[in-house]
N, CA and C atoms as a LAMMPS dump frame, in Angstrom:
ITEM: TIMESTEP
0
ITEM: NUMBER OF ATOMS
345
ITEM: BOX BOUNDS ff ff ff
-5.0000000000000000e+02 5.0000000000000000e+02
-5.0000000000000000e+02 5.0000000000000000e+02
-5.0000000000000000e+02 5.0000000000000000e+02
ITEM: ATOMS id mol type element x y z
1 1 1 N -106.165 -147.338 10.68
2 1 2 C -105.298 -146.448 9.959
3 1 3 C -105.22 -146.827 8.477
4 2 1 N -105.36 -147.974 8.044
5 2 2 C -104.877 -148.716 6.856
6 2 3 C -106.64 -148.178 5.964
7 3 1 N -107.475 -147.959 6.877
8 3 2 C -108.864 -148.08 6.371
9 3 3 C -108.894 -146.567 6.046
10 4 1 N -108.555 -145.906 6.678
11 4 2 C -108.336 -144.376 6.213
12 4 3 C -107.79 -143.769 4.764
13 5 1 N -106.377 -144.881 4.969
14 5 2 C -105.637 -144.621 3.964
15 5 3 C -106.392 -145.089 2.138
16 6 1 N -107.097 -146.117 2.092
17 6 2 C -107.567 -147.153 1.453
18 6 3 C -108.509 -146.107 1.306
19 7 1 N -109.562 -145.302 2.238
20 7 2 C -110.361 -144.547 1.678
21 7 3 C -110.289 -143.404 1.19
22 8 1 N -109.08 -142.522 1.606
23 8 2 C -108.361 -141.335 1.019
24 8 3 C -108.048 -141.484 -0.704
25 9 1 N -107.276 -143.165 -0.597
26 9 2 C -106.955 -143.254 -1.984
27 9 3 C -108.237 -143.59 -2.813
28 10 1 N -108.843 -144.453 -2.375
29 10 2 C -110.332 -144.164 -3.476
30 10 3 C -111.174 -142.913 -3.515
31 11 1 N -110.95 -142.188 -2.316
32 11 2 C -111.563 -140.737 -2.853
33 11 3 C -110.616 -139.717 -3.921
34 12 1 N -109.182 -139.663 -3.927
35 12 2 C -108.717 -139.212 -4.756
36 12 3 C -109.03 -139.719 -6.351
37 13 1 N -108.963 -141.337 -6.182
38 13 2 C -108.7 -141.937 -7.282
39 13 3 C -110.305 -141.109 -8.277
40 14 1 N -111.542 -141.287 -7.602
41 14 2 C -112.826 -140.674 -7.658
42 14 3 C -112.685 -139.595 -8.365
43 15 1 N -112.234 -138.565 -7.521
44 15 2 C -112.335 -137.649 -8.268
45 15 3 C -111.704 -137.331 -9.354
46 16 1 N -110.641 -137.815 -9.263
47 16 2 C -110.186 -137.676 -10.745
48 16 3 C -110.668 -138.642 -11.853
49 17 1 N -110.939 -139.428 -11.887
50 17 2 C -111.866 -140.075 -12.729
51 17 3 C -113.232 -138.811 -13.082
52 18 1 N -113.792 -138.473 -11.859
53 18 2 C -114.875 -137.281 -12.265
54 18 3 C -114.633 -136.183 -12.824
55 19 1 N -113.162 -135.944 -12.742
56 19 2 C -112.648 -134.867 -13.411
57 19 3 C -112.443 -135.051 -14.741
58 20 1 N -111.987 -136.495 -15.114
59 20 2 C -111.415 -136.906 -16.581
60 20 3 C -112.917 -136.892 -17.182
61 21 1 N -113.716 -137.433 -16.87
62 21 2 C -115.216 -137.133 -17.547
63 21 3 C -115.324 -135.987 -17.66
64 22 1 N -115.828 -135.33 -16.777
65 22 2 C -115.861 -133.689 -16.997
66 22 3 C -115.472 -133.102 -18.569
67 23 1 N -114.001 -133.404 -18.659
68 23 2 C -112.849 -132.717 -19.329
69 23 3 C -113.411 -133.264 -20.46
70 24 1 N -113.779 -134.653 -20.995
71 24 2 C -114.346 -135.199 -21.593
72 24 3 C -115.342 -134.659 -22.845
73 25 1 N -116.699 -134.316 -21.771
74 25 2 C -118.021 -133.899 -22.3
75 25 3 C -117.406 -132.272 -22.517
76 26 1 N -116.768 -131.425 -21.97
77 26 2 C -116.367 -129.802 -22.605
78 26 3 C -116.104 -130.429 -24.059
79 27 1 N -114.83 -131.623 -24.251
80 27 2 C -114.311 -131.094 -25.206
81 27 3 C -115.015 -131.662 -26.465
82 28 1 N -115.933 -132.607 -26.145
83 28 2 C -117.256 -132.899 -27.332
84 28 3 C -117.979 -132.067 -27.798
85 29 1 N -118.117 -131.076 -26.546
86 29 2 C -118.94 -129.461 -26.613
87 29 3 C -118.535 -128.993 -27.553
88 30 1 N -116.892 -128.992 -27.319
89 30 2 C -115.956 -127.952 -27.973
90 30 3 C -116.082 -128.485 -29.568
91 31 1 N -115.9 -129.474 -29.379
92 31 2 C -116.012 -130.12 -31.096
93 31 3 C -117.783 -129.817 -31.857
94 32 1 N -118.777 -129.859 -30.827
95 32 2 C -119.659 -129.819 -31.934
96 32 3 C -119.937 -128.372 -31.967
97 33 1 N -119.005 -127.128 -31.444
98 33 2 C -119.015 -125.95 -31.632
99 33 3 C -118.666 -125.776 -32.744
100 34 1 N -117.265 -126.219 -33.088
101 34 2 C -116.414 -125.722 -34.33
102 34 3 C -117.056 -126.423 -35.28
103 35 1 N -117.926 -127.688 -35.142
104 35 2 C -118.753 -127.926 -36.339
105 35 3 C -119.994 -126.832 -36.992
106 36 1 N -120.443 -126.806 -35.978
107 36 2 C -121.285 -125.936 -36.1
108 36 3 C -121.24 -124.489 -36.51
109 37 1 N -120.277 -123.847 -36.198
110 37 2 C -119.168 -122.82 -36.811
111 37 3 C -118.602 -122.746 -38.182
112 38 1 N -117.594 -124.25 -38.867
113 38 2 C -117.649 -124.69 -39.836
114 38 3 C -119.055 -124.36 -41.053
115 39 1 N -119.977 -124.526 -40.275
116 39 2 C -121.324 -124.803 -41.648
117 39 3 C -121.613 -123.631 -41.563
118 40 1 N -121.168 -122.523 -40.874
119 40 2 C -121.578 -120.914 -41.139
120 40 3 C -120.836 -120.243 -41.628
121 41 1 N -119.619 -120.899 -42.608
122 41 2 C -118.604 -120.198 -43.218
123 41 3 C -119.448 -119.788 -44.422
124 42 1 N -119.278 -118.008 -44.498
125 42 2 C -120.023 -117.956 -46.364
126 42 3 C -119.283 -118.283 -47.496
127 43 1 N -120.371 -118.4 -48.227
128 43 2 C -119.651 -118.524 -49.762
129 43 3 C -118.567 -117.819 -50.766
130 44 1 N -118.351 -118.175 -51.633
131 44 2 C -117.451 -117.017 -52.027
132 44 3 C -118.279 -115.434 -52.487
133 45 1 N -119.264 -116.07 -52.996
134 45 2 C -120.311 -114.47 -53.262
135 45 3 C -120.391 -114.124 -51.967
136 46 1 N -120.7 -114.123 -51.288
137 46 2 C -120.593 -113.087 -50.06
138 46 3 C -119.767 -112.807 -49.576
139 47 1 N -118.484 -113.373 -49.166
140 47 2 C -117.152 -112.581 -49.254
141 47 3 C -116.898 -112.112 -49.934
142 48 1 N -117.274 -111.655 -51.505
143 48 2 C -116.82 -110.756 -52.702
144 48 3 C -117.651 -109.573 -52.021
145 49 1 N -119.045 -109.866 -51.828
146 49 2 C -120.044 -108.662 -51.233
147 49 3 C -119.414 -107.937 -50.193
148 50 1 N -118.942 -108.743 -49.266
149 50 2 C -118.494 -108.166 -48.111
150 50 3 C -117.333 -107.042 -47.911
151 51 1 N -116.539 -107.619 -49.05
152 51 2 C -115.111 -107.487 -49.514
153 51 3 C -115.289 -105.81 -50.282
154 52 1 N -116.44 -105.462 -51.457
155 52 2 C -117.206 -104.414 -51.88
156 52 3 C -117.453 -103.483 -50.741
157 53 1 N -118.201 -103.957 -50.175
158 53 2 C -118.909 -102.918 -48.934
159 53 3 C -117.652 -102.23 -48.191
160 54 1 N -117.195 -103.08 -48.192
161 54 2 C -115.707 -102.431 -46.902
162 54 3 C -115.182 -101.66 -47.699
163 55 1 N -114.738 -102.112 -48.733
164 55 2 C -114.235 -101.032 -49.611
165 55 3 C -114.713 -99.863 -49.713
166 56 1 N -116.029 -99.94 -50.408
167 56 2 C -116.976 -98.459 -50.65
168 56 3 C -117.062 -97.611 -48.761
169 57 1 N -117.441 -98.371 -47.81
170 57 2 C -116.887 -97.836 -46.701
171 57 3 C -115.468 -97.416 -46.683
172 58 1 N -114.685 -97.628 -46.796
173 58 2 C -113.163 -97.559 -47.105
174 58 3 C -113.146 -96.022 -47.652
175 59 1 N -113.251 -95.872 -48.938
176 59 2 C -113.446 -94.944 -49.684
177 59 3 C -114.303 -93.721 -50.086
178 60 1 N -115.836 -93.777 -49.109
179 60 2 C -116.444 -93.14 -49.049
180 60 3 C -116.246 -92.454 -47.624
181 61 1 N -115.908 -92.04 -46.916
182 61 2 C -115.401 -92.119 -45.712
183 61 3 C -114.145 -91.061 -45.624
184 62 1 N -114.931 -89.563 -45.144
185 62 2 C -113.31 -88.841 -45.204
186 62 3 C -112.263 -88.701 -43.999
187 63 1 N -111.495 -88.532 -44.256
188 63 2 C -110.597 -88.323 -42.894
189 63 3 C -110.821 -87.517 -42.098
190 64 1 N -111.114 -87.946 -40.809
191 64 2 C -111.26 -87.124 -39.816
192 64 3 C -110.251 -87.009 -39.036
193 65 1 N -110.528 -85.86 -38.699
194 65 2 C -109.499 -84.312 -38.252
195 65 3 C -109.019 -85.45 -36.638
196 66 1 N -109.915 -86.408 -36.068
197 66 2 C -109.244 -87.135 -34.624
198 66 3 C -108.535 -88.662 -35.316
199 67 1 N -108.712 -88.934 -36.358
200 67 2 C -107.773 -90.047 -36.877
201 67 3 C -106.221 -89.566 -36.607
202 68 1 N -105.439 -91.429 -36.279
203 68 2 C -103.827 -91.105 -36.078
204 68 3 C -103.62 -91.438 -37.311
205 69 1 N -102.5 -90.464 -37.559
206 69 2 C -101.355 -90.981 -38.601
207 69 3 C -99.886 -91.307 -37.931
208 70 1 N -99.434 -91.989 -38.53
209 70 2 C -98.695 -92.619 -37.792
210 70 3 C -96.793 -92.514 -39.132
211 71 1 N -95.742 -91.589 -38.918
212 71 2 C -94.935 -91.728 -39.434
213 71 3 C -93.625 -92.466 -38.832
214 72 1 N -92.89 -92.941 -39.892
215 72 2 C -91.318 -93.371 -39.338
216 72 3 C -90.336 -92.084 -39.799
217 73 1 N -89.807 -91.67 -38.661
218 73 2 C -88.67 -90.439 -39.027
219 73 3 C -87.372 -90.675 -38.177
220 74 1 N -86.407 -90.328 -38.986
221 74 2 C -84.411 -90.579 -38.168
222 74 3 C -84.757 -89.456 -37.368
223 75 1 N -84.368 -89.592 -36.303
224 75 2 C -83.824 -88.083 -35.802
225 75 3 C -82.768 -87.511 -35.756
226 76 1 N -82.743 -86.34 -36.166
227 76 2 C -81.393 -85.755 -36.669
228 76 3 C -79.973 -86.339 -35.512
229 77 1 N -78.948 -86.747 -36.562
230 77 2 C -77.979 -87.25 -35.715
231 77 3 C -78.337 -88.588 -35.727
232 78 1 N -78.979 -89.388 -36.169
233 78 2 C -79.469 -90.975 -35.997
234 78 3 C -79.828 -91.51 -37.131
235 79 1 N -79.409 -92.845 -36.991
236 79 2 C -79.953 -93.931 -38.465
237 79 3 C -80.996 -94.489 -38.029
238 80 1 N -81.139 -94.615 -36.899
239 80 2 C -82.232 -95.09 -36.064
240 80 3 C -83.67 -94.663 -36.054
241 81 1 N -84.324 -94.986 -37.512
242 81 2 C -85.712 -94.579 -37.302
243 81 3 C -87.057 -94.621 -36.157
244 82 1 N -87.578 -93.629 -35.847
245 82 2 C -88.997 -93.69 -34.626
246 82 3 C -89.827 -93.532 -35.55
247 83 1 N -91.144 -94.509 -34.481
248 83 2 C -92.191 -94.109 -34.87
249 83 3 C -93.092 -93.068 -34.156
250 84 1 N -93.554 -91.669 -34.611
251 84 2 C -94 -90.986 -34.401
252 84 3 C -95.648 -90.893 -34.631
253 85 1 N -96.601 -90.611 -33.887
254 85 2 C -97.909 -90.748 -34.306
255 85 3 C -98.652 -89.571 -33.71
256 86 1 N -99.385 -88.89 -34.826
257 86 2 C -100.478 -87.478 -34.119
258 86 3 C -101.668 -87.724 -34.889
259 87 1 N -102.465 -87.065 -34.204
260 87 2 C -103.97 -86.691 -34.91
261 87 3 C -103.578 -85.766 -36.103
262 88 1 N -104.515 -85.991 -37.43
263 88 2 C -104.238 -85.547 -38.294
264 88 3 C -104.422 -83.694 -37.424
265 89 1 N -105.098 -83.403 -37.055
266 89 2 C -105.492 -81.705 -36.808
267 89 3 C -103.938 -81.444 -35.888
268 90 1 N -103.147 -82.658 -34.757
269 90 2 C -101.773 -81.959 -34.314
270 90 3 C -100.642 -82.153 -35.732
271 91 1 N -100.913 -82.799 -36.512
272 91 2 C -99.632 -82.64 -37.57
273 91 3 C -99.832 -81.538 -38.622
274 92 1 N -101.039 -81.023 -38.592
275 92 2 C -101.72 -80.416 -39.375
276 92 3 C -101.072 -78.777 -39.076
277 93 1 N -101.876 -78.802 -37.795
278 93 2 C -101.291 -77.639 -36.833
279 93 3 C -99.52 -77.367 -36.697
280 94 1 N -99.326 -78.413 -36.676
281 94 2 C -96.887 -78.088 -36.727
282 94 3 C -97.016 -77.872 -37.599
283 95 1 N -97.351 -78.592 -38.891
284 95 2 C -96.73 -77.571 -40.137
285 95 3 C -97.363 -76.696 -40.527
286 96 1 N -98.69 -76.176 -40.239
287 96 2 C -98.281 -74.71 -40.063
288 96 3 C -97.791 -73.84 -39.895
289 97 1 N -97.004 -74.484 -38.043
290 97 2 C -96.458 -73.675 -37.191
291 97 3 C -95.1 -73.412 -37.488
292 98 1 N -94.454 -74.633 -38.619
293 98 2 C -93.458 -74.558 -39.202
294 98 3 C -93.079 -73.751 -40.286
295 99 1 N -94.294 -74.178 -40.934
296 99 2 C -94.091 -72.934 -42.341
297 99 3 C -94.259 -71.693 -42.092
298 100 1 N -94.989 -71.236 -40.616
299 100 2 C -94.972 -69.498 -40.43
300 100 3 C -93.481 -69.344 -40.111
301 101 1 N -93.094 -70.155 -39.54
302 101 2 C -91.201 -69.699 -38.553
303 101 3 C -90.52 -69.956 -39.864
304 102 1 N -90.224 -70.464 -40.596
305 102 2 C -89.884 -70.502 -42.408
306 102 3 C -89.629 -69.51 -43.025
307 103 1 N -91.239 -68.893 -42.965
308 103 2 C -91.486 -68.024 -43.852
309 103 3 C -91.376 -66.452 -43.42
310 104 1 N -91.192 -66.202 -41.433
311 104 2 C -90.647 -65.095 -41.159
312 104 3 C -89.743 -64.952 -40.638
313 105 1 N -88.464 -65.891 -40.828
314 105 2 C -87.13 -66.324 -40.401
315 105 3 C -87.231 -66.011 -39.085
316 106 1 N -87.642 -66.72 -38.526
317 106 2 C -87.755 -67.032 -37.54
318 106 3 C -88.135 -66.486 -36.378
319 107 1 N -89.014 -64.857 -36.563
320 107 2 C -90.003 -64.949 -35.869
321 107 3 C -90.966 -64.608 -35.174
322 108 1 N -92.317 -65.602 -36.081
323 108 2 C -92.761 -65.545 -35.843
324 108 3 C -92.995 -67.242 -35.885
325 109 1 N -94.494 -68.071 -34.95
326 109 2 C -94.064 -69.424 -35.616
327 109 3 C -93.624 -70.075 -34.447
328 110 1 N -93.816 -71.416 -34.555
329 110 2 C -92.455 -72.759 -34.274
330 110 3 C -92.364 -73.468 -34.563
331 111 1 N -90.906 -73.913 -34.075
332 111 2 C -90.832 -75.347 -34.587
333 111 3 C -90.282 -76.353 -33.636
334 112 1 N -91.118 -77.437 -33.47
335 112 2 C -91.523 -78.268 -32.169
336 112 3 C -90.096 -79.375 -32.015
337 113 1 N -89.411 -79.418 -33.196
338 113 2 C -88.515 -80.209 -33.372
339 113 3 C -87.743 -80.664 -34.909
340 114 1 N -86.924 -80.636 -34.969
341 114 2 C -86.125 -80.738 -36.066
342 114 3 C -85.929 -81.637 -36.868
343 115 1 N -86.037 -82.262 -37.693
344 115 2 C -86.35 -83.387 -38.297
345 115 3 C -85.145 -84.101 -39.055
């Protein structure tokens, strides 16, 4: 019984020792990753380049009609601002639908909600 026990505990003791190695060699891995990572940081000229490009992408680039916009509005009766978000073509489309009910007192037109 005593020989059981004696061998249970050196097989535990084992494996965890094989485990602490293990854990070991990852995290040397792990270190000569982020070195290696480190020496592929660019320079400042190419982050200025990079920094250009996005931009001119940025700016050359028109809005499309499935992009969100995204507003903060109170709702009537509230201090409590929401955030509200549509495709530019559904916000596009309400105020239309707003300015026709506006403009033929009301109606023709709608209006989806009160602001």
């Amino acid at each position: 019984m005593e020989l059981n026990r004696t061998m249970a505990l050196a097989a535990i003791l084992g494996s965890g020792l094989l485990a602490a190695c293990a854990a070991q060699q990852d995290m040397s891995e792990s270190a000569d990753a982020q070195q290696a990572n480190a020496a592929e940081v660019p320079d400042s000229e190419t982050l200025q380049e990079i920094r250009l490009n996005a931009e001119q992408v940025a700016l050359t680039r028109p809005p499309q009609e499935s992009d969100v916009v995204c507003e903060r509005i109170a709702p009537t009766g509230s201090h409590i601002p929401q955030r509200r978000c549509l495709t530019r073509a559904a916000l596009r489309e309400e105020t239309e639908q707003a300015q026709e009910w506006l403009r033929s007192d009301g109606s023709r037109g709608a209006i989806t909600e009160v602001r």
